[in-house]
N, C-alpha and C positions, 0 to 999 in steps of 0.2 A: 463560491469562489474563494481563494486563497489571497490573502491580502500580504504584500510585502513593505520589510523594512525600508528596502534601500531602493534605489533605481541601476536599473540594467542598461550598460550604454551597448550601440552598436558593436562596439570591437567585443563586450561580452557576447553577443549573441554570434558573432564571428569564430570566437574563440570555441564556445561551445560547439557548434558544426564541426571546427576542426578535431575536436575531443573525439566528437561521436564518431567518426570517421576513422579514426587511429583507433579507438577500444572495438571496432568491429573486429578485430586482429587478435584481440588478447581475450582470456577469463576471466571469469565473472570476480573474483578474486581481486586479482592484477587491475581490473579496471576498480574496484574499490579502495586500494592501495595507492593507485594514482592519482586517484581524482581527487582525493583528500590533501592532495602534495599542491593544488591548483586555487587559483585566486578563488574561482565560483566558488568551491566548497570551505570556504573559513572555520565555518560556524552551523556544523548541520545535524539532520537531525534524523532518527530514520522512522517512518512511518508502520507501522505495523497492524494486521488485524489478525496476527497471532492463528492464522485461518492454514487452510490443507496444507500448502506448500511452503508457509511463512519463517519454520527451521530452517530452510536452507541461508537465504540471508540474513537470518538471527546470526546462524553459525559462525557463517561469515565475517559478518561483525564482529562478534563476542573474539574472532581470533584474529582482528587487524587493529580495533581499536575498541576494547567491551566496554571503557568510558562513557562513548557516545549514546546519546540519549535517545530513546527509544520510543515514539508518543503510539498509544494505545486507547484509540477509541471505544469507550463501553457506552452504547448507545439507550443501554438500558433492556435490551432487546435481544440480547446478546443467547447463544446456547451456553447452558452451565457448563459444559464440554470443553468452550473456549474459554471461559474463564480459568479455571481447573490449569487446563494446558498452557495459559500464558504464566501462573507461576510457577509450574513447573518448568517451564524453558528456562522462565528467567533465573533459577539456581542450576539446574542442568549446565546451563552453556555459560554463567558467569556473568550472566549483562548485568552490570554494576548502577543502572539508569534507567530504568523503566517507568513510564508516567503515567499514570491514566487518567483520563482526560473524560469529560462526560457535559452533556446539556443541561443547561442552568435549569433550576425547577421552574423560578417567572417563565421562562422561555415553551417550554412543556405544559404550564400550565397556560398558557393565551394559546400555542399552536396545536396540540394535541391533549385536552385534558381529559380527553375518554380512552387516549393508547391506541386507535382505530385509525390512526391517518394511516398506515402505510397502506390499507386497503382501498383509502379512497382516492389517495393521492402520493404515492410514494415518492415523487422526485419532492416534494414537499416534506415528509416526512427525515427522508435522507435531507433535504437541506438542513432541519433544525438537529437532528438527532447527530449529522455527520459532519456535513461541510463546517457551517456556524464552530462548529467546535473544534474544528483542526484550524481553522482558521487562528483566533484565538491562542491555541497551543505551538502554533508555527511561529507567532509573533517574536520569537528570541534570537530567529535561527536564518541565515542566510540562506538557505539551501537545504535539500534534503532527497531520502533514498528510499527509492519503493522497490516489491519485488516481484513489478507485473511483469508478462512475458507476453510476445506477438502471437505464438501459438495458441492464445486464451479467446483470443475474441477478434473477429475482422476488424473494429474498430483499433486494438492495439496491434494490428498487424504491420504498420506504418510507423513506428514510434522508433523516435530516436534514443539511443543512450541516453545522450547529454540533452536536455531539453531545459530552454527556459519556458517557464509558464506563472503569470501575474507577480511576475517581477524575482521570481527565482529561481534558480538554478536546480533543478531534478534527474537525480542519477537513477537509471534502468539499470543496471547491471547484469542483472538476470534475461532482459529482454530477448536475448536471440538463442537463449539454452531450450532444449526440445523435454518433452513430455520422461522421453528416458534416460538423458544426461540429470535431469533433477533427479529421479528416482536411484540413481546410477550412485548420486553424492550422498544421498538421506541411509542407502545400505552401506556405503561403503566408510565412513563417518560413523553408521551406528545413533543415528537421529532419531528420537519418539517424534513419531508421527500424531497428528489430532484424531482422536480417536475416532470421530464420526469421517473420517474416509474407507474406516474399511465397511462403514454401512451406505456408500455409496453417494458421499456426499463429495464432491472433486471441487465445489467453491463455497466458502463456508462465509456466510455474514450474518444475519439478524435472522432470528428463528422461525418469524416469517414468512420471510421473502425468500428463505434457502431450502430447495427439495432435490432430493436426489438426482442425480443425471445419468443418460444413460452412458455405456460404454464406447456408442458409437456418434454421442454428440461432445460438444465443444465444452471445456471444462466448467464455464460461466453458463451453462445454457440453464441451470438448478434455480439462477437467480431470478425472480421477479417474473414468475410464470403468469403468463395471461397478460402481461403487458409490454408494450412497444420500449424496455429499457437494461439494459445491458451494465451503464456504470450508474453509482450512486452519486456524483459528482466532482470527487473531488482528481478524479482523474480524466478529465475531458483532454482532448487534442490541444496544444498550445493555442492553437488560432481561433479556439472557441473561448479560452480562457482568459475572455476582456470585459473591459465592463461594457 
C-alpha cells in the first residue's frame, strides 16, 4: 500500500467525486490540464511502467507540463524491451524528470534471495519488488497520475477519474478512452510504440508474469497466468486501500 504525506479531509474526498463527475465530459488532455489547476494535485507525480500503451500519457504529459516527475519502477525483472523503450521515450517526447526507482538489495536479499518468489508467491513478490518501492518514491508528492483504463480489466471497470486512495489524490485520465481512441492518438501523434506489442504482448510488466494475450481476451489477461491475480497492488480499488 501507498503511504501518504498529508491527510485527506471529508470536503477533499467531496471535492474529488465532484471532479470525477465533471472530467467524464472532457479529454483526457483537458482533464490533465485541469486537474493540475486544483488543490488535490499541488504536488504530483506520474507513475509509469513505460509498458504497451504508457506513450500516450507520457505524451501527454511531456505536452502540458514535461517538468513533472515521472517515477519508474525497474523491478529488477524487467524485459530489456522496457528498458530500451523508457529511454528512448524519455528523449523522444522531452520528459525532463524521470526517476527510477528499484528494491533495496537488504530488502531482496531477506525476501527473495533466490529471484524465484514470483512463482511461489507473486502478490509477495510484487509487494517487495513494486508496492514497497512506489511507496518510498511517492513520499514527495501529494498526488499522482496513472494511465489505467476500465476497458482493461473488470476490476478497473468501476474506477473513478478522480480517486482518493491512502491518503492521496489519483488522476485516471485515461480511464474511460476505448481500445481504438488510444491506438487512434499513438498513429495520429506518430508515437513508438513498445516493441514487444507487435509480438502480441497487450500488457507488459515483469518478464515473468507477462505472456502473450490473445486477440480476443482482455488486455491484462498475459499477466500472472495460472493464478487468481490480475493487479500487482499498487492499484487496488480505494476501499481496499486501508490498513
Amino acid at each position: 500500500m501507498v503511504g501518504a504525506p498529508t491527510a485527506i479531509s471529508d470536503a477533499d474526498i467531496k471535492f474529488a467525486a465532484e471532479l470525477s463527475e465533471k472530467y467524464e465530459k472532457l479529454q483526457p488532455a483537458e482533464i490533465i490540464a485541469q486537474a493540475l489547476e486544483t488543490r488535490l494535485f499541488r504536488k504530483p507525480a506520474v507513475v509509469s511502467s513505460f509498458g504497451a500503451e504508457a506513450v500516450v500519457l507520457l505524451h501527454m504529459v511531456a505536452s502540458i507540463r514535461p517538468s513533472m516527475p515521472v517515477v519508474f519502477i525497474d523491478t529488477g525483472k524487467l524485459f530489456g524491451e522496457t528498458l530500451r523503450y523508457r529511454d528512448r521515450l524519455q528523449h523522444h517526447l522531452g520528459l525532463e524528470d524521470v526517476r527510477t526507482v528499484g528494491p533495496k538489495k537488504a530488502e531482496i536479499e531477506e525476501h527473495d534471495p533466490m529471484g524465484s518468489l514470483n512463482r511461489l508467491s507473486p502478490d509477495a513478490c510484487c509487494a517487495v519488488r513494486k508496492t514497497a518501492v512506489l511507496n518510498r518514491a511517492l513520499q514527495p508528492f501529494d498526488s499522482w497520475l496513472s494511465g489505467r483504463k476500465r476497458h482493461q480489466s473488470d476490476l478497473r471497470r468501476q474506477m473513478s477519474i478522480v480517486e482518493i486512495a491512502e491518503g492521496r489524490a489519483k488522476l485516471n485520465p485515461l480511464s474511460n478512452w476505448s481500445q481504438e481512441e488510444l491506438k487512434h492518438y499513438i498513429i495520429t501523434n506518430r508515437l513508438p510504440m513498445h516493441p514487444l506489442t507487435k509480438d502480441g504482448y497487450f500488457s507488459i510488466g515483469c518478464l515473468p508474469c507477462s505472456e502473450r494475450a490473445m486477440p480476443n481476451e482482455d488486455p491484462r489477461s498475459g499477466r500472472w497466468k495460472g493464478f487468481q491475480k490480475t493487479e500487482c497492488g499498487i492499484h487496488l480499488p480505494p476501499d481496499r486501500n486501508k490498513d
